[in-house]
Every structure is written in C-alpha cells, then in structure tokens.
C-alpha positions in Angstrom: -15.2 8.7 -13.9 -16.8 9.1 -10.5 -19.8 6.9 -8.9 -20.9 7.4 -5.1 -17.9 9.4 -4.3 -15.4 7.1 -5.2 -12.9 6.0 -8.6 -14.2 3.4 -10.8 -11.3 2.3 -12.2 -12.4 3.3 -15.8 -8.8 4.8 -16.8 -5.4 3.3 -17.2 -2.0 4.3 -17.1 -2.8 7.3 -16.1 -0.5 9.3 -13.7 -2.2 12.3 -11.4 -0.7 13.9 -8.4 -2.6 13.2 -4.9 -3.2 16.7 -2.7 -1.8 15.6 1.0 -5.0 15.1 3.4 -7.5 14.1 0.9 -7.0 10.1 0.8 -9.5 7.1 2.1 -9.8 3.7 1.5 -12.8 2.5 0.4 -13.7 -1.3 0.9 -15.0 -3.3 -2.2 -15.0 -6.8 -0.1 -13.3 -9.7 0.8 -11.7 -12.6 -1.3 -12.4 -15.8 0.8 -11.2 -19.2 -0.1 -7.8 -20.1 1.5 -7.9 -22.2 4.5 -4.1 -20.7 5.9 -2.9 -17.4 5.7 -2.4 -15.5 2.9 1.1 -14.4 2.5 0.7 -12.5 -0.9 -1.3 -11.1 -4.1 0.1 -9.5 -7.7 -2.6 -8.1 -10.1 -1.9 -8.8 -13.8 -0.6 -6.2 -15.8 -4.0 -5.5 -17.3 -5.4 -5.5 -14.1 -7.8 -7.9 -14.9 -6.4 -11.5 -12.5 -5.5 -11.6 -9.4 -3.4 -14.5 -7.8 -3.7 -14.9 -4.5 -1.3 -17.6 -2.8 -0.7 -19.1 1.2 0.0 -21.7 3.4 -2.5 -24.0 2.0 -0.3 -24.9 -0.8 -2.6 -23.2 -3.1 -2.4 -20.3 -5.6 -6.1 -18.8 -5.9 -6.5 -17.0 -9.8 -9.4 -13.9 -8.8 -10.9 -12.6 -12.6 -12.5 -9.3 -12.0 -14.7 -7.2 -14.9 -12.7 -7.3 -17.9 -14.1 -3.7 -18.1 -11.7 -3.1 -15.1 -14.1 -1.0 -13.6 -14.7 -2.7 -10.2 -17.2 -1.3 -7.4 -17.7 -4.6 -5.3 -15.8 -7.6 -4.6 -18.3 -10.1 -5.7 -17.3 -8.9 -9.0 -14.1 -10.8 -8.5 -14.8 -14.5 -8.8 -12.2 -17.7 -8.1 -11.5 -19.0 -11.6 -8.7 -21.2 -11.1 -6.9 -22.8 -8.0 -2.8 -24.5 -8.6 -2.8 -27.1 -6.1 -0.8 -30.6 -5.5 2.2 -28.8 -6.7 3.9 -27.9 -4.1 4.5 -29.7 -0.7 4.7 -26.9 1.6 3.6 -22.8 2.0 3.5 -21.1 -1.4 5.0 -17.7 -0.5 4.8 -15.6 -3.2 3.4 -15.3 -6.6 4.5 -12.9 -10.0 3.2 -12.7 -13.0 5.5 -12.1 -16.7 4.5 -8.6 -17.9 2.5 -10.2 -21.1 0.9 -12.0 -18.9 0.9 -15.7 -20.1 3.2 -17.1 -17.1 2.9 -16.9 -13.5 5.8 -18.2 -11.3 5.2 -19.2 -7.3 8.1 -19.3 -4.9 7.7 -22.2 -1.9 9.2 -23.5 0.9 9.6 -26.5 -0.7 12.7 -25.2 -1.5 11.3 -24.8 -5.4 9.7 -22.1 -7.9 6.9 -23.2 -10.3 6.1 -22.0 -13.6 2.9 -21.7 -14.8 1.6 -21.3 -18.3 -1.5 -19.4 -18.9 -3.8 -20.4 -21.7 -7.9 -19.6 -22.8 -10.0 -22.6 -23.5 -12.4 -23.7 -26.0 -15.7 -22.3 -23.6 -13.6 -19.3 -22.5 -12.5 -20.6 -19.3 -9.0 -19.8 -17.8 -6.4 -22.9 -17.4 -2.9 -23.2 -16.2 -0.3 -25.7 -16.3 2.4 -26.2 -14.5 5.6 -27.0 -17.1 8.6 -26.1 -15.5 10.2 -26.4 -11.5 12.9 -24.3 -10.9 15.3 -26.5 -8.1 18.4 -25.8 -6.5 18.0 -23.5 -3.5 18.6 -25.4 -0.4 15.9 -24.4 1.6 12.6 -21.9 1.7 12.3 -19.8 -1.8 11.5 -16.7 -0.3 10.5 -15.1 -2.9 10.3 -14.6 -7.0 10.7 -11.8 -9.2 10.9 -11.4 -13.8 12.1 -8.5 -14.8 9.6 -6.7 -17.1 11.6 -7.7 -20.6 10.4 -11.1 -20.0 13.8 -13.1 -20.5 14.7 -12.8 -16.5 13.7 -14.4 -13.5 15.0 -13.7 -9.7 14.7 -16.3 -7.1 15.8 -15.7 -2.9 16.3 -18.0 -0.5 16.4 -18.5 3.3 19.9 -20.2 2.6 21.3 -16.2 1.8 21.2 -16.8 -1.4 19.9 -14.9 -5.0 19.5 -16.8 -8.2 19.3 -15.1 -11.8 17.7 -17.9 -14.3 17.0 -17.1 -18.0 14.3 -17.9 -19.6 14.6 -19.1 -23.0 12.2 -20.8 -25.1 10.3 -21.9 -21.9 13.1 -23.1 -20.7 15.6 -21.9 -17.7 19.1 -21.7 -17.2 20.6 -20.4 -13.5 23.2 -18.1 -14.6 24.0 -16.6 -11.5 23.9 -17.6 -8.2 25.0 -14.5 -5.7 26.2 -14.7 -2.2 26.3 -11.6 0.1 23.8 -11.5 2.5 24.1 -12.5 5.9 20.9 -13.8 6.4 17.5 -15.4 4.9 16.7 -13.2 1.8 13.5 -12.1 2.4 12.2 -10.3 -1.0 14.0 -9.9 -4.6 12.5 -7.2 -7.2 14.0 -5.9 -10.5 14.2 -2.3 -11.7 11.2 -1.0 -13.5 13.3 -0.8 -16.9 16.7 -1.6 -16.2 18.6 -5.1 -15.2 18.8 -4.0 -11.6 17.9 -6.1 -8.7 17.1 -5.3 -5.1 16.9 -7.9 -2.5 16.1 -7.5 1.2 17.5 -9.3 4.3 16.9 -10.8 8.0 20.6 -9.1 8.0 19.0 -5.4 7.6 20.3 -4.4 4.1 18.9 -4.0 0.8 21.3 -5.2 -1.6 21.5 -3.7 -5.2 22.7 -6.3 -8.0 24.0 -5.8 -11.7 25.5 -7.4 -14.6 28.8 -6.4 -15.9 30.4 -8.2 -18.8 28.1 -11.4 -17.7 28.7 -11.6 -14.5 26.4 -10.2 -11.5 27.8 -8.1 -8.8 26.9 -6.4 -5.5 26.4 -2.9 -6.8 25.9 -1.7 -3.9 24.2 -2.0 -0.2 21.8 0.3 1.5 22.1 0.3 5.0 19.6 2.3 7.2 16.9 -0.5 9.1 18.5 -1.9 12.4 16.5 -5.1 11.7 15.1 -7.3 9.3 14.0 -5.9 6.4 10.9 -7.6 4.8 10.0 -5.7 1.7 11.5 -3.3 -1.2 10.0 -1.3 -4.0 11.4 0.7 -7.0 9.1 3.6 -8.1 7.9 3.8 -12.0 10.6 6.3 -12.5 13.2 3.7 -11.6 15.2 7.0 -9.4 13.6 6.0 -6.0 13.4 2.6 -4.0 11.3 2.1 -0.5 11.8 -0.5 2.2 10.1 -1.5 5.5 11.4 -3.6 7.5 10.9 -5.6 11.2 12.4 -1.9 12.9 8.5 -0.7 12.2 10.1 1.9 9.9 9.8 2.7 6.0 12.5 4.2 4.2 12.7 6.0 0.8 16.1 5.8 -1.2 16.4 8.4 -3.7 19.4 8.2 -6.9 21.6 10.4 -7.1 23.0 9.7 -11.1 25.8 12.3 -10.7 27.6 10.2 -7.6 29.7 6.7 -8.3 27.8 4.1 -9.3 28.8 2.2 -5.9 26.9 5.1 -4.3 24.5 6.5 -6.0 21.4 5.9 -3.8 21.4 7.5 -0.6 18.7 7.6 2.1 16.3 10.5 1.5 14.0 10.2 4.3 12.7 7.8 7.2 9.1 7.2 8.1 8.9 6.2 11.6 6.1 6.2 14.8 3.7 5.8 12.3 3.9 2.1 12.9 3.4 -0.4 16.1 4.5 -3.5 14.9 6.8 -4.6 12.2 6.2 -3.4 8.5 5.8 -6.4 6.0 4.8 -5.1 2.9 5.1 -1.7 1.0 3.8 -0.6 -2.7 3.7 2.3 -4.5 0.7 3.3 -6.5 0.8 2.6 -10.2 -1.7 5.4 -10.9 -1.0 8.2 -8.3 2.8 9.8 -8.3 4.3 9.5 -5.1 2.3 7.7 -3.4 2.3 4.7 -1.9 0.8 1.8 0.7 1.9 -0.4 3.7 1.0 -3.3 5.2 1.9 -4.3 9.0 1.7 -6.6 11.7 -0.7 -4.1 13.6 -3.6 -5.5 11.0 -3.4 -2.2 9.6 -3.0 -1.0 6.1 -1.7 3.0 5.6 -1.1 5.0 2.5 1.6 7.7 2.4 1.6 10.6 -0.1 4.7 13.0 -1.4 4.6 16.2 0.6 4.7 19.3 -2.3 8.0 20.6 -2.9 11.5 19.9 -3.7 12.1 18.2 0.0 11.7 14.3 -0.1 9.4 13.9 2.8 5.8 11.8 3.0 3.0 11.8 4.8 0.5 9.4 6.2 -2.7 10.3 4.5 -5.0 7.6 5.1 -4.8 4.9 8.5 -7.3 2.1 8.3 -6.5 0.7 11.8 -8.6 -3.0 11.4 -7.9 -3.6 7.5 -7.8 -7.5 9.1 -8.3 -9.2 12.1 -4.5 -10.1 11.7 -1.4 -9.9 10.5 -1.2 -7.6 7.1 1.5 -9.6 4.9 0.7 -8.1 1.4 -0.2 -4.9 0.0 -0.3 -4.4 -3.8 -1.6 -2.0 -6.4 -3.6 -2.7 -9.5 -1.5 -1.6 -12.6 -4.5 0.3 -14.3 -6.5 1.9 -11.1 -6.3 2.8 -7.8 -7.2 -0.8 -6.5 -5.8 -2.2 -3.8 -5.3 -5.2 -2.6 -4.3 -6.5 0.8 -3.9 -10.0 2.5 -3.5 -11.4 6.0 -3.2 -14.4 8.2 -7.3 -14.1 8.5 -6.5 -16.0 5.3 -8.4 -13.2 3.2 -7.5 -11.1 0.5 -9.7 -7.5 0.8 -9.8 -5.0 -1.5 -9.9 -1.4 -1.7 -10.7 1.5 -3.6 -9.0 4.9 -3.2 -11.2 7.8 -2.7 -9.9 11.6 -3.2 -12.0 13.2 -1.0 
C-alpha cells in the first residue's frame, strides 16, 4: 500500500527485489531526547519499539503505531527511559526475538538485562534484573542469538563472551581470546550458533561451538583498518563489514570449501565513502539490499546489481542525514523503515521510496 508516493509499512515479512536506480529516502522526523550522542537503535522484532541508547547513560524505549504503518515521526512517542543503571556511555542496545528482554552493553565495563512487562493502564515498564560483569573494561557491544538461550558480549580488553541464559539467569560459558585489539561489534548467525565479531585489529572473526567448546572458525581478512561493524544477510550465506578504511565489504559462503574457509571476499565497495564507515544493515524487507552509516553525516543504501556477479551499487546518497557523525543505521524487521543516529544526539527516521 502506497500513500503520497511512498511505502506505508502496511506489510510484513515480505521479501521483493529492488530495480538498481530507483531508491530514495524519505524523512518521517527526528527522535529528540538524549542530551549526548547517540551511538545506537534496534527496532523490535514486531517493529513496533524502538530503543534508542547514548552517552547520557540512558536507553530511550520509542512506541510507534501498533498498526506499523508509520508516515511521520511524531507518531513515535518516548514511552520509557532506563536510567541510574549504568555509570558511564550505554553503547549499544538488542532486544530477544520474542521480545520481552532488552540487554545494553556499557562502558562501565557491564551488560544489563531488562525485562519487559505491560501494566495494569497499558503502559510499557522495564526492569532491570540481571548485570552481566566480568569484562575488564568497555562492553562494546551485545548480541542474542535469535533461539533465545544465547547472549554475546565484546569488550575493549579483546575479548568475546558466550553467556547462557537459563531461567533468567546467566552463566559465561565461554570466554574467547583472538583478537588483537578492542572488539568492536559481536552478531550471531540469522539461524545457526555462529558468531562474528569485528576488530580495531581489521578482522572479522567467525566463532563456533564444537563438542562444547567455542572456536575461531575462521578469520576474514580484507579491511586495512579498524573494522567497526558486521552483518549476516537473512539467508545466513553472505556477511558485510565496514570498517575505519571507508570501505564496505561483502563475504559470500562458499558450503562446498573447508569449513576453515568457506567465506571468501565477493566484492569491495570503495570511493563511495569520505570518512570512516561505522555502521552497515541490510534490509529486512528488500533482498539484497542494504544501508550505511558514516562519519561524513551521511547515510547511503546499496542494492544487488542483477545477475549471477556479486557486485552492488549505491542507489540512494543522502549527503546531510545529520549534522554529525552517523553511528547507527538499522532496519525495521516488518518495513522499509529506517532508522539512523548520530552525535547530534538524534535518532531520524526514514522511509524507503521506489521511485
């Protein structure tokens, strides 16, 4: 369903291929509220919350129409705000796919876990009722794996941690060395206990579980610096990264090769970007296609090219997305909604428009 030229969100889950050239972003407004920078944002699974979190400590909850068919901003309203939890930055925020828990990362050196509950007039509360601990320095970030039962913490100390959850309780049961530098992102496999982690020491590292015990699978090298973020597509065959070398690359599975080598660089975006890439996403509604978010303020969205060869292009540029810094993009899970966040200490949203 279409309204002034643009998508209304209406469907869900529903995958459509996006013709090269025929992309814009469409603002819907600005979230306003912190008073730092905003380092990152995760949409619910049903698309419905948005937490926001940032250097003021805070994590922001954003309920948008439970309809899920957004056209402006001011239909997404500030329904809850975790605060005196943590003593420093919160730097990133993840919700459990059913949706009841929501887990911040700090640089108090500590996660949080939050449980999600409805009160008696409707309203939204959370509770904090668990502190993961043990990491010697910034959490970097936080990632559960979409079963439910694990949870991925990264450090600055070049460190991963695998807790289980059990019960609403957690257990570290793997703490995996490896990197030479801060770990900058963690994210599990759509569907399978895989996890990818990316470094200040230019890798993405690829971690499993064999016989209860977690292993470097294997390593991807292919950035010649940092690399800041790292994304597996729905299809679980391809991974992207972007990293501090102002490039993105795409990773593609090759199931026929060793297991220590099955993903191989497909192809490298590069000039597209001034500054250093922070974020990248792909879409959860549109195949192949995906966002970035950079330290030129600017948010870009890349499409497949048609045909067998793995190559993308940049299909949409919107130059000012912020006045600063772009640390987050991320994709609503039922619609092509996107949201982005900055060091203007904003979260915007946008809508994509096929044009």
């Amino acid at each position: 369903s279409t309204r002034h030229g643009y998508n209304l969100c209406k469907y869900k889950h529903r995958s459509t291929k996006m013709e090269v050239g025929s992309v814009s972003l469409v603002p819907v407004g600005t979230l306003s509220g912190h008073t730092d920078r905003v380092w990152h944002a995760e949409f619910s699974r049903d698309g419905v919350l948005l937490a926001s979190c940032s250097g003021d400590k805070t994590v922001r909850i954003w309920q948008g129409p439970v309809s899920g068919v957004t056209t402006e901003a001011d239909q997404w309203i500030c329904v809850a705000i975790l605060e005196d939890t943590h003593a420093r930055t919160i730097r990133r925020v993840t919700w459990s796919h059913c949706g009841n828990y929501l887990v911040a990362a700090s640089f108090d050196a500590t996660a949080s876990v939050w449980r999600k509950s409805i009160e008696v007039d409707g309203s939204i509360a959370f509770e904090c009722f668990a502190t993961l601990e043990g990491h010697e320095n910034e959490v970097k970030s936080v990632a559960l794996h979409s079963a439910g039962s694990l949870l991925a913490t990264c450090s600055r100390d070049k460190s991963v941690w695998i807790w289980e959850m059990e019960d609403e309780d957690f257990e570290c049961i793997s703490v995996l060395h490896g990197h030479g530098g801060d770990v900058k992102t963690v994210t599990w496999h759509p569907f399978e206990e895989l996890l990818a982690s990316a470094s200040y020491d230019d890798t993405v590292k690829l971690w499993a579980e064999e016989e209860d015990d977690w292993y470097c699978q294997q390593t991807l090298k292919g950035h010649t610096s940092t690399v800041w973020d790292v994304a597996f597509h729905s299809s679980g065959q391809k991974l992207v990264s972007c990293g501090a070398d102002n490039t993105v690359i795409v990773w593609k599975q090759d199931t026929n090769a060793e297991r220590g080598s099955q993903w191989k660089q497909a192809c490298t975006l590069s000039g597209m970007h001034s500054r250093c890439v922070y974020s990248v996403a792909w879409s959860s509604i549109s195949e192949d296609m995906f966002a970035t978010g950079a330290a030129d303020d600017a948010v870009r969205i890349f499409v497949k090219r048609s045909g067998g060869e793995e190559g993308y292009d940049q299909v949409c540029h919107e130059a000012k997305a912020h006045s600063a810094d772009v640390n987050c993009v991320r994709w609503s899970p039922t619609c092509d909604l996107l949201a982005s966040c900055s060091d203007d200490e904003t979260v915007r949203l946008w809508l994509v428009r096929n044009e």
